[in-house]
C-alpha positions as CSV (number, residue, x, y, z in Angstrom):
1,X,-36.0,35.8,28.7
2,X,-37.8,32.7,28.7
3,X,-38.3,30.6,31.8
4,X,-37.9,26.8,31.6
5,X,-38.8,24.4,34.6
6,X,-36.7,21.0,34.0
7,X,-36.9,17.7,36.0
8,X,-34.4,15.3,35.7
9,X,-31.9,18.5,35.4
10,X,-28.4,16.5,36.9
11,X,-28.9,13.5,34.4
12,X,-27.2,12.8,31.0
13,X,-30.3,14.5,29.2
14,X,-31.4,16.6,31.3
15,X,-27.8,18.4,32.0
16,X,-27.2,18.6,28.5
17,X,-30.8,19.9,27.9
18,X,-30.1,22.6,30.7
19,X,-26.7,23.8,28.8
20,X,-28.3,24.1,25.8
21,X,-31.3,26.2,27.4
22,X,-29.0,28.5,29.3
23,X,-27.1,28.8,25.9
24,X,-30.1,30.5,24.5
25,X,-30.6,32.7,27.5
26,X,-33.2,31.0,29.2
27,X,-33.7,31.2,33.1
28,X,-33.6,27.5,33.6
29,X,-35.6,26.3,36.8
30,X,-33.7,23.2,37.9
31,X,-36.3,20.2,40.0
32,X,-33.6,17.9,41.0
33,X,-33.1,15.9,44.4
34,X,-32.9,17.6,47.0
35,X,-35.0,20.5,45.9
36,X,-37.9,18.1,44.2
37,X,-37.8,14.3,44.8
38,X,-40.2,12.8,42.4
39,X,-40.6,9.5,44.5
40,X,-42.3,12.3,47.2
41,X,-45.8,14.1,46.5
42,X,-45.0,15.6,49.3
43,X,-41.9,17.1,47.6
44,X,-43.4,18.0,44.1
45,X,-46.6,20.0,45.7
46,X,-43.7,21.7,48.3
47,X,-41.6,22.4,44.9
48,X,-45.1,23.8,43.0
49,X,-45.9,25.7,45.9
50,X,-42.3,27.6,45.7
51,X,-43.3,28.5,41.8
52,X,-46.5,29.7,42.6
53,X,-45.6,32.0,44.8
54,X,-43.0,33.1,43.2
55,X,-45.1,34.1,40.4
56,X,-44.3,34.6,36.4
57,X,-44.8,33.1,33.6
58,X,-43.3,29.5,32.9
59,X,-42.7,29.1,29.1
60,X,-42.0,25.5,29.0
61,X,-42.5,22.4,31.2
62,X,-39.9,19.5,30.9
63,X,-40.2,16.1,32.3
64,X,-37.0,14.2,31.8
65,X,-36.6,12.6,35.1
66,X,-37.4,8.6,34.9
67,X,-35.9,5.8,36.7
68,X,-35.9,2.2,36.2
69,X,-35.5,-0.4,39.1
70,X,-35.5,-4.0,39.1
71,X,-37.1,-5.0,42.1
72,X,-40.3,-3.5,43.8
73,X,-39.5,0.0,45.5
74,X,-42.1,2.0,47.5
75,X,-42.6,5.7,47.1
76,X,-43.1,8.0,49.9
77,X,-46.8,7.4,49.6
78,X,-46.0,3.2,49.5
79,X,-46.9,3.2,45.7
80,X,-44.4,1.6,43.5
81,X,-41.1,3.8,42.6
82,X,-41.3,4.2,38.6
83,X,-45.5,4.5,38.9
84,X,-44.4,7.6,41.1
85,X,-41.4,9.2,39.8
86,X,-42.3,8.7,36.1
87,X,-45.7,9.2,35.7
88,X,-47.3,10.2,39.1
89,X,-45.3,12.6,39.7
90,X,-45.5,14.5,36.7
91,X,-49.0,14.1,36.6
92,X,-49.1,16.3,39.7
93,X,-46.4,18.7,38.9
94,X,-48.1,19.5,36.1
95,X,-51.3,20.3,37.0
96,X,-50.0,22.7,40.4
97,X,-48.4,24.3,37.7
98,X,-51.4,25.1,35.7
99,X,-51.9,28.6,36.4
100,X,-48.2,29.7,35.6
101,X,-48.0,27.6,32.3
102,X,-51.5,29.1,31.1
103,X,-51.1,31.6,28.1
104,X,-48.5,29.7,25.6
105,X,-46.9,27.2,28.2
106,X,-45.8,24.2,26.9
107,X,-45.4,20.9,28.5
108,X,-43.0,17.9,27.0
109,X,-42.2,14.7,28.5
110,X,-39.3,12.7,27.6
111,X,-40.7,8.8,26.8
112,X,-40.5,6.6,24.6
113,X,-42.7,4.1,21.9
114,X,-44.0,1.6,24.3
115,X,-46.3,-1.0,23.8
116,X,-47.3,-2.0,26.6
117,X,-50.6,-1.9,28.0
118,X,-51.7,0.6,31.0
119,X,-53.3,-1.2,34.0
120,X,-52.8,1.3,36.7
121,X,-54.2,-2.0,39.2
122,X,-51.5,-4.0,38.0
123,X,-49.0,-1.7,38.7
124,X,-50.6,-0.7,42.3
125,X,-49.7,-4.5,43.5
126,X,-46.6,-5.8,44.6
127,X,-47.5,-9.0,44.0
128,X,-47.9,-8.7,40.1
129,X,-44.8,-6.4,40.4
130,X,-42.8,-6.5,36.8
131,X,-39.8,-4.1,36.1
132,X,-40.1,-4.2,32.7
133,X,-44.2,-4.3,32.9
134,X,-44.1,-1.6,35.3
135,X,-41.5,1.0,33.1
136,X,-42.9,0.1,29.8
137,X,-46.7,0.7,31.3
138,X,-45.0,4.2,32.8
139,X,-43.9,5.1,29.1
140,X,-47.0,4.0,27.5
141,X,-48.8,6.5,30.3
142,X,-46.7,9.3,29.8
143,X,-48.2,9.3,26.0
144,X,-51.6,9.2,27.3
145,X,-50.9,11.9,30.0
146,X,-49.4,14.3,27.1
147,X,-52.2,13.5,24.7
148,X,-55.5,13.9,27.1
149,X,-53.8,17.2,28.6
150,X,-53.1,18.5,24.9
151,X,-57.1,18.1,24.9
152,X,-58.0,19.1,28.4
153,X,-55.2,22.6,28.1
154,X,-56.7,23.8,25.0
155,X,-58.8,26.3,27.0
156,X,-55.8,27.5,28.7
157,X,-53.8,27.7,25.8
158,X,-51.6,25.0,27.2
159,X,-49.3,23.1,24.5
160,X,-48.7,19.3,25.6
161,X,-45.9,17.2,23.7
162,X,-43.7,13.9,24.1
163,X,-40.6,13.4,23.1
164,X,-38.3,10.0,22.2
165,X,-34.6,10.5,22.4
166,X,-33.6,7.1,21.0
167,X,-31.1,4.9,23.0
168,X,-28.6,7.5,24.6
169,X,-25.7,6.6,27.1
170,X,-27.1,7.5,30.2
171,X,-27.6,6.6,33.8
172,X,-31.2,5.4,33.4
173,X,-29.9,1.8,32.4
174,X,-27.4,1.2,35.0
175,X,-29.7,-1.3,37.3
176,X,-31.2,-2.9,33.7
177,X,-29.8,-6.9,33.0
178,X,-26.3,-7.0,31.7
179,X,-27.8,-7.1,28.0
180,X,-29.1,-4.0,28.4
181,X,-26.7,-2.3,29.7
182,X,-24.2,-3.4,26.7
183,X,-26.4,-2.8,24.4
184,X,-26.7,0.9,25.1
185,X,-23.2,0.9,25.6
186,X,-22.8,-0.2,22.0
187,X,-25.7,1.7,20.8
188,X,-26.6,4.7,23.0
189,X,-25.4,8.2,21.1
190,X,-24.2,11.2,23.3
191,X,-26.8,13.0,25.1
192,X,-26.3,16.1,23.7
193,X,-28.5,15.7,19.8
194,X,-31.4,15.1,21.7
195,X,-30.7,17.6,24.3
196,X,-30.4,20.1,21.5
197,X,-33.9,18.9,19.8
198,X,-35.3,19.1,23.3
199,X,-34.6,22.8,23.6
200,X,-35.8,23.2,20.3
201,X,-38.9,22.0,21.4
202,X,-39.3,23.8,24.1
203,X,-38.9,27.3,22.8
204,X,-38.7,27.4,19.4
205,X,-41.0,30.0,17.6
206,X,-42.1,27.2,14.9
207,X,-43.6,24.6,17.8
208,X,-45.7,27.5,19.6
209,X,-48.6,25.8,18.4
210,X,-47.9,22.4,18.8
211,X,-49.4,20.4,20.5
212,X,-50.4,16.5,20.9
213,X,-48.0,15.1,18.9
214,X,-45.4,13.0,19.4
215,X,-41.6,13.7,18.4
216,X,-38.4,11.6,18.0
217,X,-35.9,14.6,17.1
218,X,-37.3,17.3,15.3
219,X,-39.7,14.8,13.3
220,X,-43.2,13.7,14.2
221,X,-43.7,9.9,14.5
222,X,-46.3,7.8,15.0
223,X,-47.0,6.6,18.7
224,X,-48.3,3.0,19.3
225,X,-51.9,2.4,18.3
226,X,-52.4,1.4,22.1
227,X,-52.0,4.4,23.9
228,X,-54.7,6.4,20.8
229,X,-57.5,4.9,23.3
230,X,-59.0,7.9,24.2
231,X,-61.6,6.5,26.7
232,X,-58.7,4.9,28.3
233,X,-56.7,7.5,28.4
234,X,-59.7,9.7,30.0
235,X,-59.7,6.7,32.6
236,X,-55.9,6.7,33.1
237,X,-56.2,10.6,33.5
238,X,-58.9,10.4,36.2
239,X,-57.4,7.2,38.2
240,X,-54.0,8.8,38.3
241,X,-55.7,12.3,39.6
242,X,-57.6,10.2,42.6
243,X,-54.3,8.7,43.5
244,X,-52.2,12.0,43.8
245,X,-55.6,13.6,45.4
246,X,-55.8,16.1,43.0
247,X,-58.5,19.0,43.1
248,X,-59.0,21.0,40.2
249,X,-56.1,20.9,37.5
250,X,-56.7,20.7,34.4
């Protein structure tokens, strides 16, 4: 029985994802508020404490929590919310994890295509605060993240992946501008066909080697030429594991 750690696990993806993982018998380990509060390091090294010690294997990794707020919100640790919850976080998580995902574990995180430049400074100060700046530039990191760890986990045979779900209804839009908000009214599709190409993913015999690419589906795209930098993703990798005061990892 495969054993699946899930962030995220009470929203429109990641519920559906959870349903479809239990449907294929896996023992789904479920990081939602209260038992794992992204917005905390606190919370997420208490949370990778409680897997550690309880030991196993962990087949498969998957960020799916994100949030997007319109005005600045501090963390626990007085960093910006969506830095935290959708990038720092998982950063963190992540790498506590190491040791239980080493040996075949793969690691996906739900994002997206952005564009948008990664300037971890920027996104440190209130005063240059930007909601869309500041969730695009989370997105954008979440590529780099997946595709310096697929080089960094090679020697633990760790897989590292993304994943775009398209627009889907969900909860993640419901403090974006009106426009937005209709628009993925109009336009979002049911959680469920990503959900489904999610658990594929995640333990599907034909992705065991996977790794550093980036799906929409069950299809590999292209990500944006922006976050290929791989000296700035090195930098990205090493700022981010200063701010969450990381010590070894990967």
């Amino acid at each position: 029985m495969p054993t699946v750690v899930i962030t995220g696990a009470t929203g429109a993806i990641g519920s559906a994802t959870v349903a479809g993982l239990e449907k294929r018998r896996a023992q789904v380990i479920k990081l939602s508020r209260p038992a794992c509060d992204l917005s905390s390091l606190a919370s997420v090294r208490a949370a990778a404490r409680e897997l550690n010690r309880a030991g196993g294997h962990i087949d498969a990794l998957l960020h799916v929590a994100a949030v997007f707020v319109p005005r600045f919100q501090k963390s626990a640790e007085g960093w910006e919310l969506m830095l935290t919850v959708n990038h720092l976080g998982p950063f963190l998580l992540t790498n506590l994890l190491r040791d239980r995902l080493a040996g075949g574990g793969r690691v996906i995180t739900v994002t997206a295509p952005s564009t948008t430049k990664v300037d971890l400074s920027r996104m440190l100060d209130r005063d240059r605060f930007s909601a869309y700046y500041s969730f695009g530039a989370t997105k954008a990191a979440n590529l780099m993240f997946t595709f310096e760890l697929a080089r960094r986990a090679k020697r633990w045979d760790v897989k590292a992946n993304a994943f775009h779900p398209g627009i889907v209804s969900s909860q993640l839009t419901r403090e974006m501008p009106l426009v937005a908000r209709v628009a993925t009214r109009w336009l979002g599709r049911d959680p469920w066909a990503p959900a489904e190409d999610l658990v594929d993913l995640a333990l599907s015999s034909s992705h065991a080697g996977t790794t550093g690419w980036f799906f929409k589906g069950r299809r590999r795209i292209d990500a944006p030429k922006s976050t290929l930098d791989v000296p700035l993703q090195g930098k990205v990798w090493t700022r981010s594991a200063e701010l969450v005061e990381l010590e070894g990892g990967f």
